[in-house]
C-alpha positions as CSV (number, residue, x, y, z in Angstrom):
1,X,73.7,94.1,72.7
2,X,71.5,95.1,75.6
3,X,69.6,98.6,76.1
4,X,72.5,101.1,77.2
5,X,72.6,104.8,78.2
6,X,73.0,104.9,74.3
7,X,70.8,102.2,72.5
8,X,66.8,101.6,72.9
9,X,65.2,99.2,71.4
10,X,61.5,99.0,69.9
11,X,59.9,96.5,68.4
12,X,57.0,98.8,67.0
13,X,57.0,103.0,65.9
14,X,55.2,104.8,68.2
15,X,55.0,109.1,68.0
16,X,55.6,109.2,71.7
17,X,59.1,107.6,71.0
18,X,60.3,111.0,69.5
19,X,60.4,111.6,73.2
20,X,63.3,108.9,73.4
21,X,65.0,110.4,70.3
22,X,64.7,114.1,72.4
23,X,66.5,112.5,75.3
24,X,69.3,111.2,73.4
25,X,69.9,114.6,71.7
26,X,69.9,116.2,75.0
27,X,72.7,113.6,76.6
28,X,75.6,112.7,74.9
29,X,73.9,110.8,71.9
30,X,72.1,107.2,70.5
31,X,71.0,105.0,68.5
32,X,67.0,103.7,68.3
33,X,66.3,100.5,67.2
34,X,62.7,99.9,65.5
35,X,62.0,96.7,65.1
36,X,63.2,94.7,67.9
37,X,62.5,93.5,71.1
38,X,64.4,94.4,74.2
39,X,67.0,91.9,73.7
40,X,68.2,93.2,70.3
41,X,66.8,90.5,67.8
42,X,64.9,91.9,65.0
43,X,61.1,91.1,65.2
44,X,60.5,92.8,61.8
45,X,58.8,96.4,61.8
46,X,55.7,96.9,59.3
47,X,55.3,99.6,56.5
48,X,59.3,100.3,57.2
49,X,59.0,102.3,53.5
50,X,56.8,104.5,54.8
51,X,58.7,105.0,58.2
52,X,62.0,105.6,56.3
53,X,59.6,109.1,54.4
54,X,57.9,109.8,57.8
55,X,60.0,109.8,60.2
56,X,63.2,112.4,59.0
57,X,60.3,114.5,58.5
58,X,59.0,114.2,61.9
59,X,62.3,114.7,63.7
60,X,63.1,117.8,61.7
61,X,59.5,119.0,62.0
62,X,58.8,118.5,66.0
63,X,62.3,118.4,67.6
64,X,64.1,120.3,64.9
65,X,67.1,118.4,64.7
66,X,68.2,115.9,62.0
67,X,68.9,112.2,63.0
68,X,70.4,109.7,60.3
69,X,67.2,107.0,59.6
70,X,68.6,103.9,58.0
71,X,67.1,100.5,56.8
72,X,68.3,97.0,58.1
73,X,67.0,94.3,55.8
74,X,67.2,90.6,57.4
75,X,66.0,87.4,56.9
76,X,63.8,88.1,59.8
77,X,62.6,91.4,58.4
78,X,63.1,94.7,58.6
79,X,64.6,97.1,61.2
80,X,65.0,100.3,61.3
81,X,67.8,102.5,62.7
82,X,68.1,106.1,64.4
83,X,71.1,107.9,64.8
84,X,70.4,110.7,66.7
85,X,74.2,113.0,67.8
86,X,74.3,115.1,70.8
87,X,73.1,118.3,69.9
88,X,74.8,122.0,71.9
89,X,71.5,123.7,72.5
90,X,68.4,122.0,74.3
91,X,66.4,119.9,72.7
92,X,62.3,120.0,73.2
93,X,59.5,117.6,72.4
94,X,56.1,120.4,72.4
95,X,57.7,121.8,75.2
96,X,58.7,119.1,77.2
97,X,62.7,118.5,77.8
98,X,63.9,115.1,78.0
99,X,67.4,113.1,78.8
100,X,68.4,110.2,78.8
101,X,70.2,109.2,82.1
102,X,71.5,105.1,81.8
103,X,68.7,103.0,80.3
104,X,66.4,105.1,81.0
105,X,64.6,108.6,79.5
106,X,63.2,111.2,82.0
107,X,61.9,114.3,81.6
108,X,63.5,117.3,83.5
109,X,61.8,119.5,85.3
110,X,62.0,122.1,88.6
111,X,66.0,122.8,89.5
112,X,67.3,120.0,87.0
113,X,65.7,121.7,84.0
114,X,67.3,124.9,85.2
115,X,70.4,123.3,85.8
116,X,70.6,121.7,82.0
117,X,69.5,124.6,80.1
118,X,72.2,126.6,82.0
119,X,74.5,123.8,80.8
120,X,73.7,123.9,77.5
121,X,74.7,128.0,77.7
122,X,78.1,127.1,79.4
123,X,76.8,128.6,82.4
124,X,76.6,126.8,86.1
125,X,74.0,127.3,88.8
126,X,76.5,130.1,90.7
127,X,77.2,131.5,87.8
128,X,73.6,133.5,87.9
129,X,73.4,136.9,88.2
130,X,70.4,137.6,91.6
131,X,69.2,141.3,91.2
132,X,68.5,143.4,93.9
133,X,71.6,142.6,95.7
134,X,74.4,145.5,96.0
135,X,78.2,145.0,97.5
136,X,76.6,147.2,99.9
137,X,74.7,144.3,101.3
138,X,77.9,141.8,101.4
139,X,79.6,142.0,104.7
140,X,82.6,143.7,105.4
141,X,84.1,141.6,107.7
142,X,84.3,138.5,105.2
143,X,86.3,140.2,102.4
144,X,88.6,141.4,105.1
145,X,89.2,137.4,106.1
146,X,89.1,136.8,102.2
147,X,92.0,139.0,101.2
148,X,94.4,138.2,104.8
149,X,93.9,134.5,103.6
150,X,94.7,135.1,100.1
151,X,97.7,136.8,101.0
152,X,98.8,134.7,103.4
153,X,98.3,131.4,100.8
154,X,100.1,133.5,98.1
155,X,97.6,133.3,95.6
156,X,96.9,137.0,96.5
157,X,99.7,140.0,96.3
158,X,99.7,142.4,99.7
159,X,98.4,145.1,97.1
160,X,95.1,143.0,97.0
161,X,95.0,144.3,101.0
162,X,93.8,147.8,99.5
163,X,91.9,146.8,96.6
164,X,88.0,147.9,97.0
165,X,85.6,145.3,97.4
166,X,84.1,146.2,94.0
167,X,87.2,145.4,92.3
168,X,87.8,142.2,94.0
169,X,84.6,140.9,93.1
170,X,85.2,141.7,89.3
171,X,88.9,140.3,89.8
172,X,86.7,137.3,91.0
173,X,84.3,137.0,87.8
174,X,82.0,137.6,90.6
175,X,79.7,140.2,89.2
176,X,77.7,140.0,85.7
177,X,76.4,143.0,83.8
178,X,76.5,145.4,87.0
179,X,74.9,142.2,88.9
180,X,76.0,139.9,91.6
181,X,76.5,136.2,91.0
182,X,75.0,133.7,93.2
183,X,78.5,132.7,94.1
184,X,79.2,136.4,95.5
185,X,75.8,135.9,97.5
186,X,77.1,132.6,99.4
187,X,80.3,133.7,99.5
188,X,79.8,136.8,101.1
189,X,76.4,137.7,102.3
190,X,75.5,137.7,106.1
191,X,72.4,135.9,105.3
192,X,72.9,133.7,101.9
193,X,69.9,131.8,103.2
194,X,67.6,134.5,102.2
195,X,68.4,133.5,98.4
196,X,69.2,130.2,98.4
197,X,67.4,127.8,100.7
198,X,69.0,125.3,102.7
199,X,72.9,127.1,102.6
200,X,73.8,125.7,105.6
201,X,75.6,123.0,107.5
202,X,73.7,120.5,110.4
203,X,76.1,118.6,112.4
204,X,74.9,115.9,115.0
205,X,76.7,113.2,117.5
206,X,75.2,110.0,117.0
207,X,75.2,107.0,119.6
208,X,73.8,105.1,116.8
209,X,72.2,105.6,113.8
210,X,68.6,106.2,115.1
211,X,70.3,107.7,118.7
212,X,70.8,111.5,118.3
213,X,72.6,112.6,121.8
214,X,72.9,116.5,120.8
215,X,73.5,118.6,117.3
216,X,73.7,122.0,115.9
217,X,73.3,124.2,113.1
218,X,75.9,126.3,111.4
219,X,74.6,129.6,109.4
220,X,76.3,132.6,107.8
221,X,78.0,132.7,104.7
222,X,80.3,130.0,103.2
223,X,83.9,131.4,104.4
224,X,81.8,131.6,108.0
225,X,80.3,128.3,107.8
226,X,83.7,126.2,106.8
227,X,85.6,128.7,110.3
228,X,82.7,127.6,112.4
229,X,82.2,123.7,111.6
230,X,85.6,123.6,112.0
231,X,85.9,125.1,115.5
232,X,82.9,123.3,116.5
233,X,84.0,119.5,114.9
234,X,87.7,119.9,117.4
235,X,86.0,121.6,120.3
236,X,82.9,119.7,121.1
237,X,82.6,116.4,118.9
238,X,85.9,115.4,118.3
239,X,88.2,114.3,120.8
240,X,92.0,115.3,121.8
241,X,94.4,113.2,122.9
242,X,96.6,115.2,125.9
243,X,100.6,114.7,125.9
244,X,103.5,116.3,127.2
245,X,106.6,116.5,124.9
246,X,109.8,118.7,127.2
247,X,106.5,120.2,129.6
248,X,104.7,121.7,126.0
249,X,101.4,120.3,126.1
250,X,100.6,119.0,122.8
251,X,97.1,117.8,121.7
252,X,96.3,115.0,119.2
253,X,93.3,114.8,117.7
254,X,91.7,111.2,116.4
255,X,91.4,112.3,112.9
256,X,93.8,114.4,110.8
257,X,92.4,118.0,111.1
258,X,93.4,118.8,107.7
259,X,92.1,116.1,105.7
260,X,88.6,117.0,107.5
261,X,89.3,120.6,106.6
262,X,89.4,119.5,103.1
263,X,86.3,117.2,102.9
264,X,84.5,119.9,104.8
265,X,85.9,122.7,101.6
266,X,84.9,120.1,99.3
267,X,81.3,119.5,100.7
268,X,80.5,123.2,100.7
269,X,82.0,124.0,97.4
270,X,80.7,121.6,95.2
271,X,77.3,121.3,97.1
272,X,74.4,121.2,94.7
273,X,72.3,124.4,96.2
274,X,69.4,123.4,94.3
275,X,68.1,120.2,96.4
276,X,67.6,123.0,99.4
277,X,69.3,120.5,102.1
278,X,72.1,121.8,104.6
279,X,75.0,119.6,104.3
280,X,75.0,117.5,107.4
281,X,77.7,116.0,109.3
282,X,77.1,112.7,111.2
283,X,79.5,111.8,114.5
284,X,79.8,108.8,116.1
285,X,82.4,107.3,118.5
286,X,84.1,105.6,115.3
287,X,83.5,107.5,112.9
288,X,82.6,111.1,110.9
289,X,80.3,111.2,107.9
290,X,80.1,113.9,105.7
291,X,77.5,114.5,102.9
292,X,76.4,116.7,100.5
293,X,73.5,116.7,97.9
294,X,74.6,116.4,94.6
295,X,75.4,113.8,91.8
296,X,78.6,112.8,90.2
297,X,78.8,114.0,85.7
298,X,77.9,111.1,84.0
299,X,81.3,110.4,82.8
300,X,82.5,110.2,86.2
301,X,82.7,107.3,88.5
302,X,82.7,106.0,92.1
303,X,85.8,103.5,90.5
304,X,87.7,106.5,90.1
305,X,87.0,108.4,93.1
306,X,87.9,105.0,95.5
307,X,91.4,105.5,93.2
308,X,91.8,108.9,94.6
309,X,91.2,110.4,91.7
310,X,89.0,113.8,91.6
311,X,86.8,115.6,89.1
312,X,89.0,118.0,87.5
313,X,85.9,120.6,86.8
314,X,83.7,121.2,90.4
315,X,80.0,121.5,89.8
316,X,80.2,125.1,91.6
317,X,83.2,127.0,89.8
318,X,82.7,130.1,91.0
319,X,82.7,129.1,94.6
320,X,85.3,126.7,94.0
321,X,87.5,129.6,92.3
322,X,87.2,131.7,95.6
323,X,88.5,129.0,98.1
324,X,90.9,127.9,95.8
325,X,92.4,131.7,95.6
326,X,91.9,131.7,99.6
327,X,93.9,128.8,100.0
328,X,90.8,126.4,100.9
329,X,91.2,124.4,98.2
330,X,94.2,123.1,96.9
331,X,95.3,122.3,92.9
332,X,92.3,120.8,91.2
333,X,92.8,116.8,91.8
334,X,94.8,116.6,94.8
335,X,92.3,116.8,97.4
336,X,91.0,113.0,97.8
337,X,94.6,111.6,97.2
338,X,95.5,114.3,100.0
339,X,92.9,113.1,102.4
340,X,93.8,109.4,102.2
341,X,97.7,110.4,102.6
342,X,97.1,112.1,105.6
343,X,94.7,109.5,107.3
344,X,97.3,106.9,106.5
345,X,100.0,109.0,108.0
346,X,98.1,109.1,111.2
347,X,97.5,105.2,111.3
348,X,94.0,105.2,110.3
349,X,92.2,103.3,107.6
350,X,91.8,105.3,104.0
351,X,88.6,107.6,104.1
352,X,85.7,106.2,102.0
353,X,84.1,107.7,99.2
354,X,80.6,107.0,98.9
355,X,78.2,107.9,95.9
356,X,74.4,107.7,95.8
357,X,71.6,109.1,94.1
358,X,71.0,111.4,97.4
359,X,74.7,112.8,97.3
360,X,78.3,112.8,97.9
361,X,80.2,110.8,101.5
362,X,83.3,110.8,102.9
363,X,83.5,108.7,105.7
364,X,86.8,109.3,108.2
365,X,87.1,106.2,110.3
366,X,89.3,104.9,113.5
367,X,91.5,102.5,113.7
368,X,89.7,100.1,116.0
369,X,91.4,97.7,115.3
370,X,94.6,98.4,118.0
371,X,95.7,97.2,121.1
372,X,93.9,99.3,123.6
373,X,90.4,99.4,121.7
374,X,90.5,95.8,121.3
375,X,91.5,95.0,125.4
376,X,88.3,97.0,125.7
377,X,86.0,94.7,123.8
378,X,87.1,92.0,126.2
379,X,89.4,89.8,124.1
380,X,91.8,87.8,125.2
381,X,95.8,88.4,124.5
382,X,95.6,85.7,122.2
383,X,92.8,87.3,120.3
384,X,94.1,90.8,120.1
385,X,97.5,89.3,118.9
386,X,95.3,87.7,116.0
387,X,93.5,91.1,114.8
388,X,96.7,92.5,114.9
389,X,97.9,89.7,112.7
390,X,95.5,89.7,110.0
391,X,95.5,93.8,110.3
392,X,99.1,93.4,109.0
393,X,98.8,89.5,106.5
394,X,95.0,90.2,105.3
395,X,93.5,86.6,106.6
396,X,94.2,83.7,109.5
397,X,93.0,80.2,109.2
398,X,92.4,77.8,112.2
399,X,95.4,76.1,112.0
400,X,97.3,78.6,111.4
401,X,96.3,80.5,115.1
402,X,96.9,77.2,116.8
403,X,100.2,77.3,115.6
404,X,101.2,80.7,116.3
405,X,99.6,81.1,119.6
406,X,100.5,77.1,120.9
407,X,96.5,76.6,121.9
408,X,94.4,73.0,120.7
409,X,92.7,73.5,117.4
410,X,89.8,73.3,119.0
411,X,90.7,75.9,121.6
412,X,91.6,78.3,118.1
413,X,88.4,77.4,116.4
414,X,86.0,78.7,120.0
415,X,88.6,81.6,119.7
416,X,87.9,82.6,115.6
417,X,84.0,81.5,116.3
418,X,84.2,84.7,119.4
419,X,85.6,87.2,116.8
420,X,83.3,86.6,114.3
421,X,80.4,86.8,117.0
422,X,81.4,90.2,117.6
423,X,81.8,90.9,113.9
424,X,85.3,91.6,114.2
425,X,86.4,88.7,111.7
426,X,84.3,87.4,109.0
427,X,84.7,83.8,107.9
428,X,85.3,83.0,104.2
429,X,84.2,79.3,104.0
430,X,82.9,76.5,105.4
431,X,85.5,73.9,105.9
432,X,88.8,73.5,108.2
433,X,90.7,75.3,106.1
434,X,88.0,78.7,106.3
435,X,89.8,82.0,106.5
436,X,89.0,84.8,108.7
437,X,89.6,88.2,107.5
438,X,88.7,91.6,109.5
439,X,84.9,92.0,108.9
């Protein structure tokens, strides 16, 4: 078995690798090996006797935890074995908190510290009471919006229309000990930046990626932020498509305007505030990316985000609560399986879900691949016919486009060669009977 996120390996004791022992208590658990090399074969440990009196002692006494310690006699000498459980309060080593993360052990410090020791109290990051902010301070206007949208949702009764902001916020779980979360702040504030740096949202129109043709910034609190991106994104970056249905003018837009809606509710409520870096929205003329800072739990996984599936708890709850009593946010789940629906419904491809150590994408793309946008790249009818062809069956081969469109293989092959050229098909092989599928 190799090193995991739960098993070390070491062929010699060492104090320092309490700090190892630290990290698995903090995460979810492990198992460290003395006595072997990285690989897992024993290499024999010396004075393992000893060890087996020394170290419970030295867990207990520096981490104060207890971890099982048992022998492994072999034929190729002793190992010894830690079992260390996941403990439900932090775990230090002289101060120092560790975790293990993968294969790896790191030591927290600066916002992730924060953030784990308010895990290990079952609090989150906007659960945290700021002092020296009054519902006084919050704006008006916003709670107003707040309760209309409620209402009009139905997750609100019309007697929430009279309610006091005061009791709203406690309806809420907004307030703490005569405090105001940090969710009320962001929520409601006129000027969230003022306690949490970087609580807003940059949007830019991109020629390419290094090509910046204009941009701008969106302030105010959240509820303000997710009204104005949205007004901005169908005003000035995205385009409409004019018709006329019975002399009504009707306006289509090239992406679904509520499956952006949603990514944008989803950016901005489960946003890690801690990083200090606006969202930031990236347009180009095929495409919208969306990210946020934050990371995924560790028992969550890109595989099942790309299967539409959604973390059931959001890493800001609070904040989540709100726009889900609003009418932002829809049932816990639904919200990536509702964005793909809708893109799919409007003809284009399925939004992408991109995960990274810097944050969170989703990526809303065009179809490019259709008539018109392909006559525009210059391809011939024979071409065009072709991407529509392995749009619908997946692949074409040589052969199989001389047949269909009556031309000399030869003819076929300059055709397919053209297409990949302009990195519209890829080729998958290297004989005559290479596929082309849509790059």
């Amino acid at each position: 078995m190799s090193e995991s996120q739960n098993v070390e390996y070491k062929s010699s004791w060492r104090d320092e690798y309490l700090r190892w022992i630290c990290g698995f208590a903090n995460a979810n658990g492990g198992t460290l090996h003395i006595g072997k090399d990285d690989n897992g074969n024993i290499v024999g440990v010396k004075d393992s006797k000893k060890l087996m009196e020394d170290l419970p002692n030295k867990i207990t006494a520096i981490l104060g935890i207890v971890a099982d310690v048992n022998l492994r006699e072999s034929a190729n000498g002793d190992a010894i074995e830690i079992v260390v459980s996941p403990q439900p309060n932090p775990v230090n080593y002289k101060g120092e908190y560790h975790y293990r993360s993968g294969a790896t052990k790191q030591e927290l410090k600066g916002a992730a510290l924060d953030k784990f020791l308010l895990g290990k109290q079952g609090k989150h990051w906007d659960s945290v009471p700021i002092p020296n902010v009054a519902v006084a301070d919050l704006k008006p206007e916003t709670f107003d919006f707040f309760r209309k949208r409620g209402v009009k949702s139905k997750r609100f009764d019309e007697d929430t229309l009279t309610d006091s902001n005061e009791i709203l916020l406690n309806n809420l779980q907004l307030t703490e000990n005569n405090y105001l979360k940090r969710a009320a702040v962001l929520l409601f504030h006129p000027k969230p930046e003022k306690f949490v740096t970087g609580a807003f949202i940059k949007i830019g129109y991109f020629e390419s990626d290094s090509d910046l043709i204009f941009q701008d910034e969106i302030h105010g609190n959240l509820f303000e932020q997710v009204e104005k991106i949205m007004e901005l994104l169908f005003t000035k970056y995205i385009k409409a498509i004019i018709s006329y249905e019975e002399k009504f003018r009707v306006e289509n837009y090239e992406y679904p305007y509520d499956a952006v809606r949603e990514a944008i509710h989803n950016a901005v409520a489960h946003k890690d505030y801690t990083g200090g870096t606006p969202i930031q929205i990236s347009v180009y003329k095929d495409k919208i990316m969306i990210w946020n800072f934050g990371q995924l739990s560790e028992n969550w996984t890109m595989e099942k985000l790309s299967k539409g599936k959604h973390p059931s708890i959001p890493f800001n709850p609070d904040i989540a609560n709100a726009f889900f009593r609003c009418g932002y946010i829809e049932t816990w789940g639904r919200g990536f399986s509702k964005m793909t629906t809708q893109c799919v419904a409007a003809g284009l491809p399925e939004p992408l879900y991109y995960y990274d150590m810097s944050g969170f994408w989703v990526i809303f793309r065009k179809d490019t691949y259709n008539k018109q946008s392909l006559k525009e790249l210059g391809l011939n009818d024979r071409q065009v016919k072709a991407v529509l062809y392995v749009k619908e069956k997946g692949e074409i081969t040589t052969s199989a486009y001389a047949k269909l469109y009556e031309v000399a293989e030869r003819t076929a092959r300059n055709d397919l060669n053209e297409l990949s050229e302009k990195q519209i098909f890829k080729r998958v092989g290297e004989t005559n009977l290479a596929k082309y599928i849509l790059n």
